[in-house]
C-alpha positions as CSV (number, residue, x, y, z in Angstrom):
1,X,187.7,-39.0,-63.2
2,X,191.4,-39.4,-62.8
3,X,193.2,-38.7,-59.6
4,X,196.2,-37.1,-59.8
5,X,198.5,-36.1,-56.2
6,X,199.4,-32.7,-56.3
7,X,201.0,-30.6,-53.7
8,X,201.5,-26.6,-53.8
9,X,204.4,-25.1,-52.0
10,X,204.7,-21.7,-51.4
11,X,208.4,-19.9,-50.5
12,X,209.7,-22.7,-48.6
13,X,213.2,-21.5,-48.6
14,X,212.3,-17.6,-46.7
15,X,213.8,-17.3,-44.2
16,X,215.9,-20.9,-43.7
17,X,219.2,-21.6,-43.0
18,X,221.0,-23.0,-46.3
19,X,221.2,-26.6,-44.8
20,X,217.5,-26.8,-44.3
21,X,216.5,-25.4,-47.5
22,X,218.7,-28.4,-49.1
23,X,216.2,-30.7,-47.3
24,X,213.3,-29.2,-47.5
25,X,214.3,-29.2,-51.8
26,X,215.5,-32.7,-51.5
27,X,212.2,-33.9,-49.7
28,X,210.8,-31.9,-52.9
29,X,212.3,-33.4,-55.5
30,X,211.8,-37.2,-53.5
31,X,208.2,-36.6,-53.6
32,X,208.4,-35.9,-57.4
33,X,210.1,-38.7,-57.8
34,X,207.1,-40.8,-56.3
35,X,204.5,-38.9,-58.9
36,X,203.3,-36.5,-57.2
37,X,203.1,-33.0,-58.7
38,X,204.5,-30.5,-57.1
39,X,203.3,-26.8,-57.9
40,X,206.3,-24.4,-56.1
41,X,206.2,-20.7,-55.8
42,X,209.7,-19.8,-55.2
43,X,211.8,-16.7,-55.4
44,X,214.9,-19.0,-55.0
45,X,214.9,-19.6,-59.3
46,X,218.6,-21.3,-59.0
47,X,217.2,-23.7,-56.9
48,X,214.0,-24.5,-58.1
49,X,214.8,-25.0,-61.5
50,X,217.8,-27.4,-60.2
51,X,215.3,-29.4,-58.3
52,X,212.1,-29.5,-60.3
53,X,211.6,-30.2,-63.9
54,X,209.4,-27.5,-65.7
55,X,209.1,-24.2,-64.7
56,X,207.0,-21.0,-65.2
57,X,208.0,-17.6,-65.3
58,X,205.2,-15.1,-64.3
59,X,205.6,-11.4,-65.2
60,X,202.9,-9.4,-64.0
61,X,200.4,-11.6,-63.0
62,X,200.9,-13.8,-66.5
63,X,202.7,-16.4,-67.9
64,X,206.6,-15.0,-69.6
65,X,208.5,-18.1,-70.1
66,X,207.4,-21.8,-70.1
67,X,210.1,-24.7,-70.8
68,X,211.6,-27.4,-69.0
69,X,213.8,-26.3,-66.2
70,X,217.2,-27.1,-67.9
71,X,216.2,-25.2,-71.3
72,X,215.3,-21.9,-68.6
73,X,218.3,-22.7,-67.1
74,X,220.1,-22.4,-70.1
75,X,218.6,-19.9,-71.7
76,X,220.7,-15.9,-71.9
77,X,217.3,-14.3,-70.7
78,X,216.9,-16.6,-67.7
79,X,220.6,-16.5,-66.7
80,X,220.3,-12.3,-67.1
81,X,217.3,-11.8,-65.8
82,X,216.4,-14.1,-63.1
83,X,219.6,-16.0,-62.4
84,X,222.3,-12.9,-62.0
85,X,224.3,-14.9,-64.1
């Protein structure tokens, strides 16, 4: 059986000043970098698809959208929808 690191993260930006919650995303994406997998539930969608890089959209308890963050990012529906953009 293969080992694979994974952490799960659950709203680490509520409630955090702004200059925290660009360390606690920069510790984030640092530990991705080092291979481990990160699964993040996170209302803060700008930032999460900025720092990680795939992303799930759940509607209703079920999987909406599934890309790589920059092709969410990009995408009309995203930007609309979940972005405010």
């Amino acid at each position: 059986m293969i080992s694979i690191p994974l952490n799960a993260a659950s709203d680490v930006s509520t409630g955090l000043m702004p200059i925290f919650i660009d360390k606690v995303f920069d510790a984030l994406s640092e530990l991705n970098r080092r291979g481990v997998s990160i699964l993040l539930v996170e209302q803060n969608a700008r930032k999460s698809l900025s720092t990680m890089s795939r992303g799930y959209v759940l509607e209703t308890g079920g999987i909406a959208l599934e890309e790589s963050s920059e092709e969410l990012k990009s995408s009309p529906e995203v930007q609309k929808t979940y972005l405010g953009i």
